[in-house]
C-alpha atoms as one frame of an Amber mdcrd trajectory, in Angstrom:
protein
   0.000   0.000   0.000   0.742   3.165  -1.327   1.875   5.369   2.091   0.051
   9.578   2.304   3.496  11.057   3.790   6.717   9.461   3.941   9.766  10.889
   5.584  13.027   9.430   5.129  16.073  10.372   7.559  14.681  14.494   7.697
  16.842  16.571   8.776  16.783  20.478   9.196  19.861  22.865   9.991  19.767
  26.425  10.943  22.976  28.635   9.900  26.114  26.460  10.741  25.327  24.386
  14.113  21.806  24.395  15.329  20.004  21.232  14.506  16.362  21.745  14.160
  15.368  18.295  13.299  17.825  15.265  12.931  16.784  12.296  10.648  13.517
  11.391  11.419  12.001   8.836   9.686   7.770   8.312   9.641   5.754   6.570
   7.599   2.025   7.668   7.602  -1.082   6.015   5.998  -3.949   7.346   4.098
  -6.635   8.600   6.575  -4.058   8.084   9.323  -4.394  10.417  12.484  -0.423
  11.428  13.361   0.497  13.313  15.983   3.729  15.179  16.309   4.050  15.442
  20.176   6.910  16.908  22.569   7.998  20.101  24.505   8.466  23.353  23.027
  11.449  23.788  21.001  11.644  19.882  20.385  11.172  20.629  16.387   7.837
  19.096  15.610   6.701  22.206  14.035   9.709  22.280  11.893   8.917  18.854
  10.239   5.251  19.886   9.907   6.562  23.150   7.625   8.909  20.608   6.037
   5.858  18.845   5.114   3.524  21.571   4.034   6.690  22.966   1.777   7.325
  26.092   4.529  10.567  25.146   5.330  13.335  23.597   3.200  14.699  19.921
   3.619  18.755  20.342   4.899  18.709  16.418   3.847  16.461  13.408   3.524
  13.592  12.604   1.603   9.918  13.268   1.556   7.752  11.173  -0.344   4.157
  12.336  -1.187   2.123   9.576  -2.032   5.362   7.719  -3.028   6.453  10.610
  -5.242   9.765  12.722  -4.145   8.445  16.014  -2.843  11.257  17.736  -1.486
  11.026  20.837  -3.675   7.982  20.735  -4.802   5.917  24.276  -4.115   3.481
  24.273  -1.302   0.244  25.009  -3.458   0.631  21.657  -5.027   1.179  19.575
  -2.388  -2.948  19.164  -1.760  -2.480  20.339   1.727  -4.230  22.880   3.866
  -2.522  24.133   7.411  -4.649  25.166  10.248  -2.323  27.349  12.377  -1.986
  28.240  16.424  -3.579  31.648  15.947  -6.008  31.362  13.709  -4.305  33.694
  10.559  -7.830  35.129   9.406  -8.443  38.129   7.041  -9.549  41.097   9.611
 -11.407  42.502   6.896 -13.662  39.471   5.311 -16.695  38.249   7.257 -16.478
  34.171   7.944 -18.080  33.892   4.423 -15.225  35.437   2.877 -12.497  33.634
   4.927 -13.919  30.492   4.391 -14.226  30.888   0.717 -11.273  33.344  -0.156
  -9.016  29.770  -1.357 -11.732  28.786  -3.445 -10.981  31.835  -5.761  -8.000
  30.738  -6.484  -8.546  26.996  -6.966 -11.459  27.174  -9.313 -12.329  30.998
 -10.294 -15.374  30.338 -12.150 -16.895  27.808  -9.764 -19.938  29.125  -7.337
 -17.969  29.185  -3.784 -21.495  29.406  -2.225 -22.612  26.176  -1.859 -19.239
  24.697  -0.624 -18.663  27.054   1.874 -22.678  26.946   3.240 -21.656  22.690
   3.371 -18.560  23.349   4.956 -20.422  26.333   7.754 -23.246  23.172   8.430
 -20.602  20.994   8.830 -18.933  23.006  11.409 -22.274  24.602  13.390 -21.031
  28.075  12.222 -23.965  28.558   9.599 -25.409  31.744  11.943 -22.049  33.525
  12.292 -21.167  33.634   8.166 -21.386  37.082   7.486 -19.308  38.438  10.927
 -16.142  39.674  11.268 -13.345  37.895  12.969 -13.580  41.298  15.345 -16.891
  39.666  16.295 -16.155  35.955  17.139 -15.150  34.679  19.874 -11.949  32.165
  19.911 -13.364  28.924  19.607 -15.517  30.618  16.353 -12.525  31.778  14.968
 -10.978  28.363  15.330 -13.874  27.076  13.401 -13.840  29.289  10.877  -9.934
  28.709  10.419 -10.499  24.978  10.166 -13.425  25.708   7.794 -11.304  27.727
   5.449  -9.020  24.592   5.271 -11.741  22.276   5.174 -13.206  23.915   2.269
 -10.485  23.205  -0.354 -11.089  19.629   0.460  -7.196  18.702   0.626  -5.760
  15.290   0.863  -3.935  16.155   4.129  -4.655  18.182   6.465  -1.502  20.020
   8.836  -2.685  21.570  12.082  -0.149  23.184  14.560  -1.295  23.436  18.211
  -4.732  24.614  17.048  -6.422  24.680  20.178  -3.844  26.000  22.538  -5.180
  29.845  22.670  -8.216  28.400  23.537  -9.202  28.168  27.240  -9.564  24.368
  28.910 -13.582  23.711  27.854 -13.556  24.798  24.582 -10.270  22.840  24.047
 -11.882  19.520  25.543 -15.329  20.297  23.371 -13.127  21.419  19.824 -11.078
  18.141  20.249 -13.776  15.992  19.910 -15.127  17.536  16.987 -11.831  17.609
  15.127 -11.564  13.835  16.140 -14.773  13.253  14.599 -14.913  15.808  11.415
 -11.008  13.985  10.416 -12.471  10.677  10.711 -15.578  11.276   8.932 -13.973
  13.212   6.179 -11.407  10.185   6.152  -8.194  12.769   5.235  -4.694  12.203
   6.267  -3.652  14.571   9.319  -0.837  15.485  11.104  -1.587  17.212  14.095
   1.257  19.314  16.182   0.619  19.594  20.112   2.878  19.667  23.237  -0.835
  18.858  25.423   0.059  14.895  25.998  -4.222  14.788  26.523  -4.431  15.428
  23.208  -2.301  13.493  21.531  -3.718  10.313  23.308  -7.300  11.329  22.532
  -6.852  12.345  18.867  -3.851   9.787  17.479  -4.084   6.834  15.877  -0.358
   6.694  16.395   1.974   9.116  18.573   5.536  10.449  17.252   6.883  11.730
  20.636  10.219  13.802  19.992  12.718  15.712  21.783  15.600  17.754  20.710
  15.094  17.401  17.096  15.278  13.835  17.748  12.624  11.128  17.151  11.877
   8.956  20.136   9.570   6.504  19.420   6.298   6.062  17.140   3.388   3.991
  18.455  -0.445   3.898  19.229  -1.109   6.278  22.235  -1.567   3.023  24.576
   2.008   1.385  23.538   3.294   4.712  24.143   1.737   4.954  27.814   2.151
   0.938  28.480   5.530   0.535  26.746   7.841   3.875  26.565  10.824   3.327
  24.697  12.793   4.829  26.972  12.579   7.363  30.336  12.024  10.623  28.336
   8.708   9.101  27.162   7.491   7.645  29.856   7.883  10.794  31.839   6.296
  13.029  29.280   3.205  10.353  28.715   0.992  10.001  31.789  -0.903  12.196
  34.023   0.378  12.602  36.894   3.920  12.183  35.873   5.598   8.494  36.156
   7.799   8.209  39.735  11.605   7.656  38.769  13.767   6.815  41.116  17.311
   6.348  41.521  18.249   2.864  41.721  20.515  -0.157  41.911  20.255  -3.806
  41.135  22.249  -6.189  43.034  21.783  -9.758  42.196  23.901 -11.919  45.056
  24.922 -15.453  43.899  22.093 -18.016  45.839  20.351 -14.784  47.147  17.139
 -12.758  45.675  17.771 -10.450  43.356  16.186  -6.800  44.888  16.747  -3.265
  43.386  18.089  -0.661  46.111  16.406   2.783  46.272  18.669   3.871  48.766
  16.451   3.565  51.890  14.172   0.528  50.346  14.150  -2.236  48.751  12.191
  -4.320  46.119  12.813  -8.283  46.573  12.108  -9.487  43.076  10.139 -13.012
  43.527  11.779 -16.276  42.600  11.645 -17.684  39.982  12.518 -14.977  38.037
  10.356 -13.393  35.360  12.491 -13.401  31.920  12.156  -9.725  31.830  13.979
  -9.681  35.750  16.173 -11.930  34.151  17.531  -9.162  32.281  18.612  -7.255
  34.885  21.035  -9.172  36.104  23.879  -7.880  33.575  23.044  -4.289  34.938
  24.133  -5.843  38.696  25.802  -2.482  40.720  25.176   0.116  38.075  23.349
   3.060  38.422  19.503   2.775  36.530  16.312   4.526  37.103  13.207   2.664
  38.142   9.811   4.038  37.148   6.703   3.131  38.575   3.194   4.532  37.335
   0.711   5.926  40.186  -1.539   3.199  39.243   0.993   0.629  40.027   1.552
   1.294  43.936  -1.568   1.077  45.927  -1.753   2.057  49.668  -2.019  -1.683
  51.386  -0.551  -3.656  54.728   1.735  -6.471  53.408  -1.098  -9.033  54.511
  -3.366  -7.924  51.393   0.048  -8.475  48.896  -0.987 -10.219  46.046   0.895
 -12.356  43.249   3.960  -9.866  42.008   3.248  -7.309  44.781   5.937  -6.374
  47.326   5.609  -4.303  50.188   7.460  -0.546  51.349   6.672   2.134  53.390
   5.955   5.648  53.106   5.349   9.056  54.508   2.552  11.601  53.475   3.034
  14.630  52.579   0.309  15.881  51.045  -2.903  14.738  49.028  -4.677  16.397
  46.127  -8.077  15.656  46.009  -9.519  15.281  42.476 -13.149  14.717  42.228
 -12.868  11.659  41.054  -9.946  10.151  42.687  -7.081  11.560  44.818  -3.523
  11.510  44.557  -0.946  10.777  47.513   2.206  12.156  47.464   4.593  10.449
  49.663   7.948  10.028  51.138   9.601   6.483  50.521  13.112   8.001  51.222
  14.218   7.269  47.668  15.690   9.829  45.060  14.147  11.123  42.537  15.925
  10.929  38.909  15.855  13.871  37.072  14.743  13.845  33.383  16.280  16.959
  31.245  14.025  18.739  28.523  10.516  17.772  29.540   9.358  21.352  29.534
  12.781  22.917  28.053  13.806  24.330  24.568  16.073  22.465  22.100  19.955
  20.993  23.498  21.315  24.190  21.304  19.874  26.497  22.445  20.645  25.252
  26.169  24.032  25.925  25.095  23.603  29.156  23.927  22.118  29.832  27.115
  25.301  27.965  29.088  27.860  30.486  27.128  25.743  33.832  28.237  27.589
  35.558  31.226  24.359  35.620  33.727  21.527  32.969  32.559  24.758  30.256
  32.409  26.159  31.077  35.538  22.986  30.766  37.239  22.109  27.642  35.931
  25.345  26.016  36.755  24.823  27.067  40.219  21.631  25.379  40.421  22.730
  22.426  39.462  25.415  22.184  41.235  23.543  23.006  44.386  20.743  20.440
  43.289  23.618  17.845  43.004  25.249  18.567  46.433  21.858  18.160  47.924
  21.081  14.649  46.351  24.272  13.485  47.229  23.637  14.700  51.446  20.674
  12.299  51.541  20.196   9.683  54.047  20.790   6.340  53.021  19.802   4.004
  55.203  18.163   0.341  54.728  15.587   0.988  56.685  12.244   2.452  55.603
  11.216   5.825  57.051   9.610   5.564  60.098   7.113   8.302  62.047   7.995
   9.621  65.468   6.632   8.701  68.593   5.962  12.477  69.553   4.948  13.574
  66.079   5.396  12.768  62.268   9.202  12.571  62.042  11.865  11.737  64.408
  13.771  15.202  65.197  16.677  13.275  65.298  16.864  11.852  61.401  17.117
  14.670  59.003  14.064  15.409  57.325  13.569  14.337  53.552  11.542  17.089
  52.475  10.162  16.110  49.049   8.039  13.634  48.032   9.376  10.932  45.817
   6.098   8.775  44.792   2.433   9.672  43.518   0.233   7.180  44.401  -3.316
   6.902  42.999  -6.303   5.934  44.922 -10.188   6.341  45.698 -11.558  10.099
  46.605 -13.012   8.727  49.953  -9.132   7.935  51.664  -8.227  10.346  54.043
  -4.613  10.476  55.672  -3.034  12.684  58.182   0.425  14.497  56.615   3.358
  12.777  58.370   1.503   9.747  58.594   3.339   6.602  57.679   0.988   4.099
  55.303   2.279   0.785  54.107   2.358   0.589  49.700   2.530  -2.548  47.753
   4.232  -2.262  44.408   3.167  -4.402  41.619   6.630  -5.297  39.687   4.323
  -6.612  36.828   4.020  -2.829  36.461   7.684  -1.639  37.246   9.867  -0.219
  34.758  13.589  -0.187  34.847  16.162   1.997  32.361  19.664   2.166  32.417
  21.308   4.770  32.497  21.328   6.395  28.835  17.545   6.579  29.523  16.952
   3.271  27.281  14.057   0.790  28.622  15.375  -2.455  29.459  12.342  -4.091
  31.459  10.418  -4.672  30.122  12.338  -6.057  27.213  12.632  -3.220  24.751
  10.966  -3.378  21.085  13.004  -2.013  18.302  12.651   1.866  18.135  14.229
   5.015  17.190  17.935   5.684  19.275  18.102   7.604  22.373  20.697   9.004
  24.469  19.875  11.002  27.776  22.361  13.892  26.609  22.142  14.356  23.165
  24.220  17.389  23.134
């Protein structure tokens, strides 16, 4: 089969040194829902402009329904972009916006009836002849998409169209696009840094970071199987607990991972994916455990895989539905780089300016003395006879693990609860960031410092 879009090893360079986007490679079906997801700066807009014909190819291929596109102009790709902020005519009503392609496409074609279909199709019939002056966001947003709607394109390139919007009208515009793209059955790539919306809207999920692609998968492989630890913190509300830990696998012993004050006794016999760690034995790797994956139990309730720990509250959030416990195992967090942060060269830029760099290397370096003055000890924490904490221990003051549970559970802060941690659940990576438990599946190359 014939593939919409195909990218081969697309790359884009800015000037001399800064690497937009660095060989990625998709493949994308007719009527396929793609979305390009990762943190600002990470250079998913740039490949959707390479795409569209905005931007020009540094090196690679792209392949339009299996034809080489790379230079071909943008009006004949069959494409039509819906951008972040709208880009409508101040001066045409909704009519006119929604219509003003047609006149070039076909001049002495009737634009009325395709732009009344495309206002029906949309719910915007009763606000054609207003000003964009006179709408209100989400209307504009409508009439945006309508405009590209209208020239009934093959593809259809959005970028972050619904982030000026406020959270309602984001939730209620998603579903329509979902269902308007699927009904018109036209190829999209969608652009969004909102993780809700890529697993809502995607049939698959390119998740990048620093011009680099990290892995492309249906929005559940992504959440159930990350590739590696930059995914699996950036999928997932809340954010996945990684810790800082250490396998040590004793000859005639259990095999446990350390996490400095705890420990996780892996059963016997081994599971082949536990099997696996045993090669990482004394290095340093990063376990990461969903919320869903630790519930707040005595060790008497453990069930098959479970294993118990301990922990100190902190704090709850209460969220209608459920509520989330944050607590203190005594454990380290690890620290994943970029989540929310521009591209690795423009970090740089930032390290070689006189104030910004010298600020952030202070931070760090206070950050690091700080992790490394931790307590290690192998017992859990434990709660003070005269009050939550024993004076006499110093005081681990952030929480290291979410834990998910009903809306009804109410716990003091300080109080110590006992968790049981399902390792059918537990992710380990080593320390490049790559996922080796479970085994990995073949994707795209990661490193945890690509700079």
């Amino acid at each position: 089969m014939s593939r919409a879009i195909s990218l081969h090893q697309l790359s884009k360079t800015y000037g001399r040194s800064v690497q937009a986007v660095d060989r990625v490679s998709i493949d994308i079906d007719p009527g396929e829902f793609l979305v390009l997801l990762g943190p600002s700066g990470c250079g998913k807009s740039t490949v959707l402009r390479m795409i569209a014909g905005l931007e020009d190819i540094t090196s690679g291929e792209l392949l339009l329904d299996g034809e080489y596109s790379n230079h071909l102009p943008p009006g004949q790709r069959g494409m039509a972009m819906v951008f972040q902020n709208f880009a409508l005519y101040p001066n045409m009503t909704s009519r006119g916006n929604i219509g003003f392609p047609l006149r070039f496409e076909a001049p002495d074609e009737d634009s009325g009836p395709r732009v009344e279909a495309t206002a029906r199709m949309l719910g915007i019939g009763d606000i054609l002849d207003r000003y964009p002056a006179q709408l209100s966001g989400g209307e504009r947003q409508r009439v945006a998409m309508g405009r590209a709607i209208s020239r009934r394109p093959s593809v259809f390139l959005m970028d972050e169209p619904l982030s000026n919007l406020d959270a309602k009208l984001r939730n209620h515009l998603r579903s329509e696009i979902a269902h308007l793209t699927r009904e018109l059955g036209v190829t999209t790539v969608y652009v969004t840094h909102d993780q809700s919306e890529a697993m809502s809207l995607g049939d698959r999920v390119a998740i990048m970071r620093g011009g680099v692609l990290q892995q492309v998968s249906r929005p559940r492989e992504a959440y159930g199987l990350p590739a590696n630890v930059f995914v699996a913190a950036f999928i997932g509300t809340p954010r996945i607990n990684l810790l800082q830990a250490v396998v040590h696998a004793p000859l005639g012993g259990p095999m446990v991972i350390d996490l400095g004050r705890q420990r996780l006794r892996l059963p016997q016999p081994l599971s082949t994916d536990h099997q696996l760690l045993r090669i990482q034995q004394g290095r340093q790797l990063v376990v990461g455990l969903r919320s869903e994956a630790v519930r707040i139990a005595p060790p008497s309730q453990a069930g098959p895989g479970e294993v118990a720990i301990s922990g100190l509250v902190e704090h709850m959030e209460y969220q209608g539905h459920e509520a989330l416990v944050h607590l203190n195992t005594g454990s380290v967090p690890a620290v994943v780089p970029d989540l929310e942060s521009p591209r690795p060269a423009e970090q740089r830029r930032r390290r070689s300016a006189p104030s910004g760099g010298l600020l952030t290397r202070l931070k760090e370096r206070t950050v690091t003395q700080l992790a490394h003055t931790l307590p290690r000890a192998e017992e859990p924490p434990t709660a003070h006879a005269g009050g939550p904490h024993d004076p006499d221990r110093p005081r681990l003051s952030a929480s290291d693990l979410v834990v998910r549970t009903g809306p009804d559970l109410r716990l003091r802060t300080g109080a110590q609860v006992p968790l049981l941690v399902d390792l059918a659940h537990l992710y380990v990576f080593d320390h490049h960031g790559r996922r080796i438990c479970p085994a990995p599946t073949e994707q795209p190359g990661f490193d945890m410092d690509p700079a």
